[in-house]
N, CA, C and O atoms as a DFTB+ gen file, in Angstrom:
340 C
 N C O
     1  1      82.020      45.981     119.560
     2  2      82.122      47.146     120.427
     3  2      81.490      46.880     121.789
     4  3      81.153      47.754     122.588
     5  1      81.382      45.679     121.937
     6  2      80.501      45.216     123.481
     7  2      79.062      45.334     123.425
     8  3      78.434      45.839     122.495
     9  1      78.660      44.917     124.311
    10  2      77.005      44.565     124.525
    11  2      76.333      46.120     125.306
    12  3      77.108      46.886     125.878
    13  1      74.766      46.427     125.217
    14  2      73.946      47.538     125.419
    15  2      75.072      47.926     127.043
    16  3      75.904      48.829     126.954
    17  1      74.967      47.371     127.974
    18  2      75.893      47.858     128.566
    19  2      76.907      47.508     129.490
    20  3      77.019      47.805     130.679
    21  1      77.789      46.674     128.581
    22  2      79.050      46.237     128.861
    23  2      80.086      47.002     127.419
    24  3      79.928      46.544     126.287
    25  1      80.870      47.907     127.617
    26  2      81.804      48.313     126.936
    27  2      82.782      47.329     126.474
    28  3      83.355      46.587     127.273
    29  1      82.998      47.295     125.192
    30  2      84.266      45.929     124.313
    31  2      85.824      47.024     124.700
    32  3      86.284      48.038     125.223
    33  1      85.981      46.145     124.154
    34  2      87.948      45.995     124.546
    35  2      88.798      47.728     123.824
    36  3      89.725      48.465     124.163
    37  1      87.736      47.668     122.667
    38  2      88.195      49.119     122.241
    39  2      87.490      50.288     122.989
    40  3      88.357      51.102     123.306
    41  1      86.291      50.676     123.383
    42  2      86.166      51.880     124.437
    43  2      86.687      51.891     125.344
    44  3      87.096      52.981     125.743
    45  1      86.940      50.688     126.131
    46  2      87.878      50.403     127.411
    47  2      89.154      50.607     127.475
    48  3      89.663      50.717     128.590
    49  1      89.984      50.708     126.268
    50  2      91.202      50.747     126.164
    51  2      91.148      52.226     125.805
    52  3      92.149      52.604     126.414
    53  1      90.726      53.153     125.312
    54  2      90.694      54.327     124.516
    55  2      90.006      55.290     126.084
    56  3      90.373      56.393     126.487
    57  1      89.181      54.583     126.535
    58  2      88.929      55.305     127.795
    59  2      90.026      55.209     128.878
    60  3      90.345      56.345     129.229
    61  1      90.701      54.266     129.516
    62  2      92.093      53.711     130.129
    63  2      92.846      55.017     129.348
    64  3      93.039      55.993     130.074
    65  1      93.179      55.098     128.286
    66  2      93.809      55.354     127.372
    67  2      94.035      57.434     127.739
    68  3      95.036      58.107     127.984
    69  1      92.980      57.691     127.638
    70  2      92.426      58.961     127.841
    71  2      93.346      59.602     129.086
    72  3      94.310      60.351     129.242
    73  1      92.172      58.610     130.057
    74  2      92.478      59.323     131.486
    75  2      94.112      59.160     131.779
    76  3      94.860      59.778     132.537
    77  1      94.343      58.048     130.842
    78  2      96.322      58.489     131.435
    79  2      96.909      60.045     130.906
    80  3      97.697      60.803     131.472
    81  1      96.253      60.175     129.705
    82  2      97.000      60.919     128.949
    83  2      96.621      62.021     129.686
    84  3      97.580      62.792     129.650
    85  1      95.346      62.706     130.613
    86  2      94.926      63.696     131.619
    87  2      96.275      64.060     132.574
    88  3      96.920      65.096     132.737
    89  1      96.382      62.640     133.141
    90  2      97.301      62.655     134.324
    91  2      98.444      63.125     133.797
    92  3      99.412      63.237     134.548
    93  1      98.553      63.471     132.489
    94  2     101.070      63.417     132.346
    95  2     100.221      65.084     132.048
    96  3      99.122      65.632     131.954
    97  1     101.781      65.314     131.997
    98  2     102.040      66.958     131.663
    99  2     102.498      67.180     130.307
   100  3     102.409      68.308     129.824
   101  1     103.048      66.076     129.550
   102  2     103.804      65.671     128.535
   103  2     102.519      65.907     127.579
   104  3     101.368      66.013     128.003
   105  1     103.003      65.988     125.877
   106  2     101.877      66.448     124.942
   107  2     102.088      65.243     124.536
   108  3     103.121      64.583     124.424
   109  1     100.628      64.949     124.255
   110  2     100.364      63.462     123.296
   111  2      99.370      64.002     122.361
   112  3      98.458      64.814     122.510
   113  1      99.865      63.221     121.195
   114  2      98.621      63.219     119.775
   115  2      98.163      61.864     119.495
   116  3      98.993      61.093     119.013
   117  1      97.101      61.487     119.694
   118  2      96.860      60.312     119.259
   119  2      96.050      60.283     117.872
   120  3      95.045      60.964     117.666
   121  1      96.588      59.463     117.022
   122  2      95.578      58.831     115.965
   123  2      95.718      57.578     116.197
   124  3      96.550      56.836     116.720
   125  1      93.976      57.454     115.314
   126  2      93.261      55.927     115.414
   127  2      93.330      55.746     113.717
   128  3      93.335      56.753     113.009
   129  1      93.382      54.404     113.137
   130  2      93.347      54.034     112.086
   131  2      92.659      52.620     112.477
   132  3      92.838      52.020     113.537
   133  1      91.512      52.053     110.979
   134  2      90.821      51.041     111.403
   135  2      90.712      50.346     110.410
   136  3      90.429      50.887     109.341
   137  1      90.897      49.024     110.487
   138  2      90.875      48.322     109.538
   139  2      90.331      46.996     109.328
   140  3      90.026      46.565     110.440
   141  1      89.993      45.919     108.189
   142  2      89.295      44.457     108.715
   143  2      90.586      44.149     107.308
   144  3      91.142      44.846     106.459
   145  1      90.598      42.527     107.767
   146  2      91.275      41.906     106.888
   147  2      90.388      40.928     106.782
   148  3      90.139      40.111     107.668
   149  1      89.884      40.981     105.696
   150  2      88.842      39.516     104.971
   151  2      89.495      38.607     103.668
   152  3      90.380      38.745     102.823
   153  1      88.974      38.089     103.871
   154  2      89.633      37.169     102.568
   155  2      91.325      37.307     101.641
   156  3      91.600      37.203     100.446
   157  1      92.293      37.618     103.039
   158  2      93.338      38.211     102.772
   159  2      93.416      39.240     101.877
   160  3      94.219      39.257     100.945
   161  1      92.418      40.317     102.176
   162  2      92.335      41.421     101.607
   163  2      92.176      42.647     102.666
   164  3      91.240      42.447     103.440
   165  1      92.765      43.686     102.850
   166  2      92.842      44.716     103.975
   167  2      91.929      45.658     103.525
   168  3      92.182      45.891     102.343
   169  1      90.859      46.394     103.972
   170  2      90.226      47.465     103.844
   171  2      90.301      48.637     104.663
   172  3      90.477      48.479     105.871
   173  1      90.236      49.332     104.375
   174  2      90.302      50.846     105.291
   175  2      88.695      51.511     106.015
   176  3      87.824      52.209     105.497
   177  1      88.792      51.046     107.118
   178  2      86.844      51.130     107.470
   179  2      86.817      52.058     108.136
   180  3      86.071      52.006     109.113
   181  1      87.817      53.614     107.837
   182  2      87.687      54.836     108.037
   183  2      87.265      55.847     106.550
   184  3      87.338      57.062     106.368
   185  1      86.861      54.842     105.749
   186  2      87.575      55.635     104.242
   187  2      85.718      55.513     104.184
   188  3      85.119      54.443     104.077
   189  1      85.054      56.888     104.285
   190  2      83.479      56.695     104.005
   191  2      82.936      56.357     102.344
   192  3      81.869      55.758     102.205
   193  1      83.538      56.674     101.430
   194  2      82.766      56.521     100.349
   195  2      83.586      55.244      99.534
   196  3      84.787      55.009      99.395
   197  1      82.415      54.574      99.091
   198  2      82.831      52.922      98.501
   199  2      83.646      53.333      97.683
   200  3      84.619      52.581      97.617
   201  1      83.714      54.469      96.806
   202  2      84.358      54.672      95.202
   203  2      86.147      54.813      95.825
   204  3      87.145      54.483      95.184
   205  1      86.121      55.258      96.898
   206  2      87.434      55.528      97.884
   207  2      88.271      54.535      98.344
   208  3      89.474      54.660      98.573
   209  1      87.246      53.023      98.539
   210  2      87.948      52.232      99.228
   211  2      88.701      51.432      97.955
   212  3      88.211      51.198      96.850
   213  1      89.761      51.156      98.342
   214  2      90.572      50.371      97.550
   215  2      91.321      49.247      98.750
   216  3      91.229      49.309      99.976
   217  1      92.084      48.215      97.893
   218  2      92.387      47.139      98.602
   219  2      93.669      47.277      99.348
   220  3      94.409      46.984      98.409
   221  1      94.340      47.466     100.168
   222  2      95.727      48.085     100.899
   223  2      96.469      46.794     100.596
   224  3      96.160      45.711     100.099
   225  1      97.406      47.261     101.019
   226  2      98.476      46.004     101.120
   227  2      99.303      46.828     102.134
   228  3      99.364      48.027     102.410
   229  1     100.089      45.390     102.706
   230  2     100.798      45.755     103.965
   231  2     102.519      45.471     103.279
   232  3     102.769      44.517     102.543
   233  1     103.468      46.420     103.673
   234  2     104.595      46.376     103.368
   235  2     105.493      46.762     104.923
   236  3     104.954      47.219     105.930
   237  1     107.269      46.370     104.742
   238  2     107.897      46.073     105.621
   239  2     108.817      47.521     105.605
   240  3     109.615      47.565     104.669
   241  1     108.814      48.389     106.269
   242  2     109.455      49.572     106.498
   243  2     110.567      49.023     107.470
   244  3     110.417      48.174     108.349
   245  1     111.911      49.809     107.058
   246  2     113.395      49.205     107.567
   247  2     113.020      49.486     109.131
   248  3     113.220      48.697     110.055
   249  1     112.476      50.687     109.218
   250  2     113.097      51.043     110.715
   251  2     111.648      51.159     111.584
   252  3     111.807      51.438     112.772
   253  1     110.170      50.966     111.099
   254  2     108.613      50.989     111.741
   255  2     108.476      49.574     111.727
   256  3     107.850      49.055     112.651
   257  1     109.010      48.798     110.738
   258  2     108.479      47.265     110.473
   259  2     107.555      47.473     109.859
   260  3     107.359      48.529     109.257
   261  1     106.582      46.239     109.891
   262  2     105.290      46.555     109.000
   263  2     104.134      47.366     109.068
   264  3     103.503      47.668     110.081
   265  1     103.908      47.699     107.863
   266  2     102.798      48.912     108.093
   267  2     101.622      48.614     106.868
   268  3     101.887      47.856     105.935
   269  1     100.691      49.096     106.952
   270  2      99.548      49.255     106.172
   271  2      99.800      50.660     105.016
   272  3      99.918      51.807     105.448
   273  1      99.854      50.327     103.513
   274  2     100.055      51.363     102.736
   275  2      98.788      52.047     102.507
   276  3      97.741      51.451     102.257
   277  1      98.958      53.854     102.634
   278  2      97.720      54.207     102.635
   279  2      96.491      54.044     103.362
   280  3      95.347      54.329     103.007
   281  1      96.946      53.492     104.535
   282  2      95.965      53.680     105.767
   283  2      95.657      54.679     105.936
   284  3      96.600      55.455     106.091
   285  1      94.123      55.352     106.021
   286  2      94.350      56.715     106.705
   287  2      93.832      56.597     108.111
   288  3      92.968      55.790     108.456
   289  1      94.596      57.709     109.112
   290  2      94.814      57.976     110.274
   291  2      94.134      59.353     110.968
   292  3      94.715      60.403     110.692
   293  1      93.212      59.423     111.653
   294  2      92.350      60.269     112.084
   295  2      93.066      60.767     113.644
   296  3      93.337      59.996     114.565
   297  1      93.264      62.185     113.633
   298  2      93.708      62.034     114.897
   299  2      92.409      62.712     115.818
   300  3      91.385      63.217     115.357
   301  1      92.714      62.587     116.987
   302  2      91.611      62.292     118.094
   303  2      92.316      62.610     119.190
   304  3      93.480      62.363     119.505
   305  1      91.157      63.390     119.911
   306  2      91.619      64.472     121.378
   307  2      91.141      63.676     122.891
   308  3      91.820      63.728     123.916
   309  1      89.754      62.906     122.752
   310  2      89.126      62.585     123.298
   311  2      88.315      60.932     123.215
   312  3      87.840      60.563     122.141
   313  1      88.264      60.325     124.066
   314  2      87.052      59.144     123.973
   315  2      86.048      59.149     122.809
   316  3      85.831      58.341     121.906
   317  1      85.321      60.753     123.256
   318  2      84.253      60.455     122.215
   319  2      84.394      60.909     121.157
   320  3      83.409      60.706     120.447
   321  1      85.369      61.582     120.572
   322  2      86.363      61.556     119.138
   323  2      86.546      60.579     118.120
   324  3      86.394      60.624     116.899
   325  1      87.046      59.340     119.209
   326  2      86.933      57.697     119.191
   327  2      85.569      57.211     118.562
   328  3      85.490      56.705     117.442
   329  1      84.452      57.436     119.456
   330  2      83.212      56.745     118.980
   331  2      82.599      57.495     118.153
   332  3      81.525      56.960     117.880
   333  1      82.774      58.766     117.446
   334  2      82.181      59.517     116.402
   335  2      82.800      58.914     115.376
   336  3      81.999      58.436     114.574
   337  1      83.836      58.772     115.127
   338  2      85.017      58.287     114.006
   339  2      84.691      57.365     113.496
   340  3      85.408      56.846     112.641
């Protein structure tokens, strides 16, 4: 997430991210979904309780392409929506 105070690639992009969505007139919903892949195994590092997390697998949808099964997806209004999450 970057150093005490240099912002990483994800607040920077989610902040970028923000202020466009200020500027349109158009309605946007954004969700964030988060994930690590270790030992060719996918985890869900939105899912708070261990008994919850289970191992995902990624499958090929005809018309999205690939996706994460059972990802869950938090939606979010704001930046700091982002860093509470």
């Amino acid at each position: 997430m970057g150093q005490e105070n240099d912002d990483g690639i994800i607040p920077r992009f989610c902040s970028t991210l923000f202020d466009r969505i200020s500027k349109t007139s158009h309605e946007v919903r954004v969700e964030i979904s988060y994930y690590e892949i270790y030992n060719e195994k996918i985890h869900d590092l939105l899912v708070c309780q261990s008994a919850d997390k289970k191992v995902l697998k990624v499958r090929e949808h005809p018309t999205l392409g690939p996706h994460v099964v059972d990802l869950s997806a938090n939606g979010v209004t704001s930046n700091n929506d982002v860093k509470v999450s």
